[in-house]
N, C-alpha and C positions, 0 to 999 in steps of 0.2 A: 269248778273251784268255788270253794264259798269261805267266804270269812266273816266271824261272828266277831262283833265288838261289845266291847261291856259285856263276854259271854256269861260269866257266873257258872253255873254247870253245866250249861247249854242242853238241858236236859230235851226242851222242846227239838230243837236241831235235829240229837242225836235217835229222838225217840221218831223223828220223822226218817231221816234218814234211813234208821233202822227197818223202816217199811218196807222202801224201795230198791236199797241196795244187793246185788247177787254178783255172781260172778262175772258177767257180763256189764256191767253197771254200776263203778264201784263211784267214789267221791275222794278229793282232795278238799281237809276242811282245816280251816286255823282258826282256833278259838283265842282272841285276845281279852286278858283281862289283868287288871292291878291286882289282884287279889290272888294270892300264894294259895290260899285253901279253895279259894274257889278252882281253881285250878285243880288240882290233887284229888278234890271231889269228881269233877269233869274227868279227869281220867280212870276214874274208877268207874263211872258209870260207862264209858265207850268201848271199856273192856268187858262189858256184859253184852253191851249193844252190837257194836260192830264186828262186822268179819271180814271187809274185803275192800272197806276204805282206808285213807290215810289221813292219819290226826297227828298237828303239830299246833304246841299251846306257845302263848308266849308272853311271859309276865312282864306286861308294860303298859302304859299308858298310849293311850293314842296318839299325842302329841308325839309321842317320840318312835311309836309304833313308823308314821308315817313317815317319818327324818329317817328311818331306816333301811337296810338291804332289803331285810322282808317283807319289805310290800311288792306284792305281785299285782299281777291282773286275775279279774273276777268275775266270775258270772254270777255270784251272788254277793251282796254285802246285808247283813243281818244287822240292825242296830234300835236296841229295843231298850228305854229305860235309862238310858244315859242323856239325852238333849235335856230332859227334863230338867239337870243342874246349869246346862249352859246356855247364856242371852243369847240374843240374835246374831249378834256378830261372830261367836264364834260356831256356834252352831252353822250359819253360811258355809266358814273355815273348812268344819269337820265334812261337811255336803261337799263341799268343792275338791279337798281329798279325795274323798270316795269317789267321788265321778271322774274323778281323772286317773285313780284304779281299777273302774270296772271296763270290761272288754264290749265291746258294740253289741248293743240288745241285750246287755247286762243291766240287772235289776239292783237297786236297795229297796229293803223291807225295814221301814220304820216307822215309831210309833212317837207319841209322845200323850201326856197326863192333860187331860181336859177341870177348865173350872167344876167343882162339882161339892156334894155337901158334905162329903169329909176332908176338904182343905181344910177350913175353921180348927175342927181335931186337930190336922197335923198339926198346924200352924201353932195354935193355942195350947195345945196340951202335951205336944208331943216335942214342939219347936224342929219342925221337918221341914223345911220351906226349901220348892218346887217353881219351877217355872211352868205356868200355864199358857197353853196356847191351844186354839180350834182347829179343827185341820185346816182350814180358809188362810190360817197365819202361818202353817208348817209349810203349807204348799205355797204361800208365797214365798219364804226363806229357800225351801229347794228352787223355786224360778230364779232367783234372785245364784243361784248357788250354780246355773246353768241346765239345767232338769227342763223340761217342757213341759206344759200344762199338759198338751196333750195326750205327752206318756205316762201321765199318772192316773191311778184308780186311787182315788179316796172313799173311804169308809169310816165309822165308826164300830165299834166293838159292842156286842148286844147289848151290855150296861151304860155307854158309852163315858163309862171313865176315863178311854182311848181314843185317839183320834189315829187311824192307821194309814201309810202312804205307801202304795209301792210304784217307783218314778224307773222305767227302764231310761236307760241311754242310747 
């Protein structure tokens, strides 16, 4: 069971997914996002990609995603692109969520947007303003969020505009 937050098309997901999946090996996936189109798009690509999983989208915010029926338990939680807009404190929030939905030896995969030399762009020309943090700072927030040092593999991404965490439980 895997759930994508902030998924947008979840094209990576479905394009992984789509490797692995047979009849024997299929997946239960829920893509949650604010976003109506983002949505409608994601269903359009899973109906090229999948054959033998099951997709359920569901347009909401996370805040309220998590006040709801529909949070299950997970063996995966995907969240890529979304902490970026929120501080500390709630970012813990959304961490402490998710760990108290995934199932034992359940993982999240998250990332978040490192300082680097297209902030000033955003910032300046674009007016995009980002929360920056190093992984040092992300993986304190998952400690803090109940995650253990020791079950996380921290990375950066080749460019390292990302700083990547995956914290099992």
């Amino acid at each position: 069971k895997i759930l994508s937050i902030a998924a947008g098309s979840a094209r990576a997901v479905l394009e992984t997914i789509e490797m692995h999946e047979n009849e024997q090996y299929s997946f239960h996936l829920t893509f949650l996002d604010k976003s109506e189109k983002a949505i409608e798009y994601s269903k359009s690509l899973s109906q090229e990609k999948l054959k033998h999983s099951k997709v359920v989208w569901v347009n909401d915010t996370i805040g309220n995603f998590f006040k709801s029926e529909m949070v299950g338990k997970y063996d995966i939680v995907e969240m890529v692109g979304l902490i970026d807009y929120f501080d500390d404190a709630k970012t813990q929030e959304v961490f402490e969520k998710i760990r108290s939905s995934l199932n034992e030896g359940g993982m999240l995969i998250t990332a978040n947007v490192n300082n680097n030399r297209e902030r000033k762009f955003l910032e300046r020309i674009i007016d995009w303003h980002m929360i920056y943090r190093t992984a040092d700072e992300l993986a304190n927030i998952l400690e803090k969020s109940g995650f253990e040092e020791e079950k996380m593999s921290i990375f950066y991404e080749p460019l390292k505009i990302h700083s990547v965490i995956v914290a099992r439980k």
